[in-house]
C-alpha positions, 0 to 999 in steps of 0.5 A, spaced: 500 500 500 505 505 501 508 503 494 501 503 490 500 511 495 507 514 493 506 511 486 500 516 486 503 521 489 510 521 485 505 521 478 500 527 480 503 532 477 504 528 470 497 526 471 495 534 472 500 536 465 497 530 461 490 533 464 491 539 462 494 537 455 487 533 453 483 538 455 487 544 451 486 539 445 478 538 446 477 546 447 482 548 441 477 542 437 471 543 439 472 551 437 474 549 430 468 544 429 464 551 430 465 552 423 463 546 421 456 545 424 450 544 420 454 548 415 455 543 408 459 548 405 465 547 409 465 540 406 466 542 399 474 543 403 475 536 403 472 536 395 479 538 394 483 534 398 486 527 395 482 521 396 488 517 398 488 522 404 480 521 406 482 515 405 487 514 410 484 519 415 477 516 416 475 523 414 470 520 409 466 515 414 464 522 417 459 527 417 464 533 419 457 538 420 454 534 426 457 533 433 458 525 433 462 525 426 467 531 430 467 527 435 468 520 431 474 524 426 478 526 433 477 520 436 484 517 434 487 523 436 484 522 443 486 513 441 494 517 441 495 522 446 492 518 452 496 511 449 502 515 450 500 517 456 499 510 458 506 507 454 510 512 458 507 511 466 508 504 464 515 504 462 517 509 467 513 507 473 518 501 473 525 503 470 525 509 474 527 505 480 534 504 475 534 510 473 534 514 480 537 510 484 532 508 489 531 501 487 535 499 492 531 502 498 524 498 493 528 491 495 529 493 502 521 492 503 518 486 505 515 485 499 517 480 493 519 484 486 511 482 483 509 486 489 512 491 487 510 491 480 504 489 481 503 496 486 506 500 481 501 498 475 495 499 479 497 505 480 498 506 473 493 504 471 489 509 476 492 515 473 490 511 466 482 512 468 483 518 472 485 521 464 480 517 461 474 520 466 477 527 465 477 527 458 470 523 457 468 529 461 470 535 458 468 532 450 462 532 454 461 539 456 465 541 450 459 538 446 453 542 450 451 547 446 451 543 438 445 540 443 447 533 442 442 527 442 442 521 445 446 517 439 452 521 440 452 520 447 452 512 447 458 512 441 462 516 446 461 512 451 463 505 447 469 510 444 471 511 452 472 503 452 475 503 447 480 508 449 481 504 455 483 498 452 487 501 447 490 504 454 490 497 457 494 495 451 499 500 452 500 501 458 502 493 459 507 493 454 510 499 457 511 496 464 513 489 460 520 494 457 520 497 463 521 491 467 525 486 462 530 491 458 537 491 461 537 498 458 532 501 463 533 508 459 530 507 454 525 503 455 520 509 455 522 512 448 522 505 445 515 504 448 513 511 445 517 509 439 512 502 438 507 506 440 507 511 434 510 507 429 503 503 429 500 509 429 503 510 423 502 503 420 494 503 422 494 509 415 497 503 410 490 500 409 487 506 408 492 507 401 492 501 399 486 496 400 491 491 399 495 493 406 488 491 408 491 486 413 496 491 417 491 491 421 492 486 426 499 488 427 496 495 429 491 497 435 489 503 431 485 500 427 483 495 432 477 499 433 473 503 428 470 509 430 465 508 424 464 502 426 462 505 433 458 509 430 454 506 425 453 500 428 455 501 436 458 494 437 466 492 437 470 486 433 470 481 437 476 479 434 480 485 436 477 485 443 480 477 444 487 479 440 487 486 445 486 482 452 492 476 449 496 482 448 495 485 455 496 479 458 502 476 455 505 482 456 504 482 464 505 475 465 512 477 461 513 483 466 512 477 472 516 473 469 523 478 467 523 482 473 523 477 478 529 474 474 533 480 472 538 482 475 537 491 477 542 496 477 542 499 483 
């Protein structure tokens, strides 16, 4: 407990900053969607853009004049800030022992080393929800005066899951590098590093139809806001395939950090 409370109290000012970030990017958002609200004309914009691009960005599954066509548009970027947040408290929750200098007085701690672990991903993982809530709150309040239905409210509750298992995803595999690289320096920037370059990848389909199967290598496209939002029901599939790879990433911290020898 007193492990799970000085994480918590460690990672507040970084939860304040995350917070303040989202909330930045929501007003900024929502400010330009005033353009576009129930105003057909600024679509003629994307008329001019390249299909391969719409294609790309999702920027044809959406109709840009309503509330939840806005929302379903910025739902990848709200997918990559709060999966990076997510990736560096991960990794660095656990590395950082290394990288101050402290590891020693963790392991003088009448606690095994999977306790340890276990006290920094949960409170990880609190961080992670508080992030999540705060940002389904603001793009709620932010949605208020476009007078949204209840259809938008349903679909940004199913898109809030899905952030939170894209989280979940992220944030495993950022303290299975925390746990097992010998080089603990570096296991935030390659957490981040992996986390963008899929990103980047979960674009491929969109230009080629023949890239179609990239998919299953990149959590971005794991979950659909389209899909969310015409048929508000999620892939199974990706589903089972994101747990698999929460899973075997914890088991993975587990089994590396109880085995490796730390720098102390």
């Amino acid at each position: 407990m007193n492990i799970f409370l000085r994480e918590l109290k460690a990672n507040s000012r970084s939860l304040i900053i995350w917070s303040v970030i989202v909330i930045l990017f929501v007003m900024v958002g929502t400010s330009k969607f005033s353009a576009y609200y129930e105003n057909p004309e600024m679509l003629a914009i994307l008329d001019d853009m390249p299909k391969a691009m719409l294609a790309a960005f999702s920027l044809q599954a959406f109709n840009l004049t309503t509330i939840s066509g806005f929302f379903g548009l910025m739902f990848t970027y709200y997918a990559l800030m709060l999966s990076i947040a997510a990736a560096m408290w991960g990794s660095d929750i656990i590395s950082k022992e290394e990288r101050d200098k402290t590891v020693e007085f963790a392991l003088t701690l009448p606690v095994t080393r999977g306790r340890v672990v276990t006290a920094k991903a949960l409170a990880a993982l609190v961080n992670c929800v508080g992030l999540l809530l705060i940002t389904w709150g603001v793009s709620l309040v932010s949605a208020t005066p476009y007078q949204p239905d209840s259809e938008f409210f349903k679909f940004v509750s199913l898109c809030m899951v899905a952030l939170f298992i894209m989280q979940m995803l992220f944030l495993a595999v950022g303290i299975f590098l925390g746990c097992a690289m010998k080089q603990y320096r570096r296991a935030s920037s390659l957490a981040v590093s992996l986390l963008l370059g899929t990103y980047f990848l979960s674009i491929l389909p969109g230009l080629n139809k023949d890239l179609d199967f990239v998919k299953y290598f990149t959590p971005f496209k794991y979950f659909d806001a389209g899909m969310l939002l015409r048929e508000s029901r999620f892939d199974v599939t990706f589903i089972l395939l994101s747990l698999a790879i929460i899973v075997a990433s914890m088991a993975g911290a587990y089994l590396t950090y109880t085995r490796r020898d730390l720098y102390i």
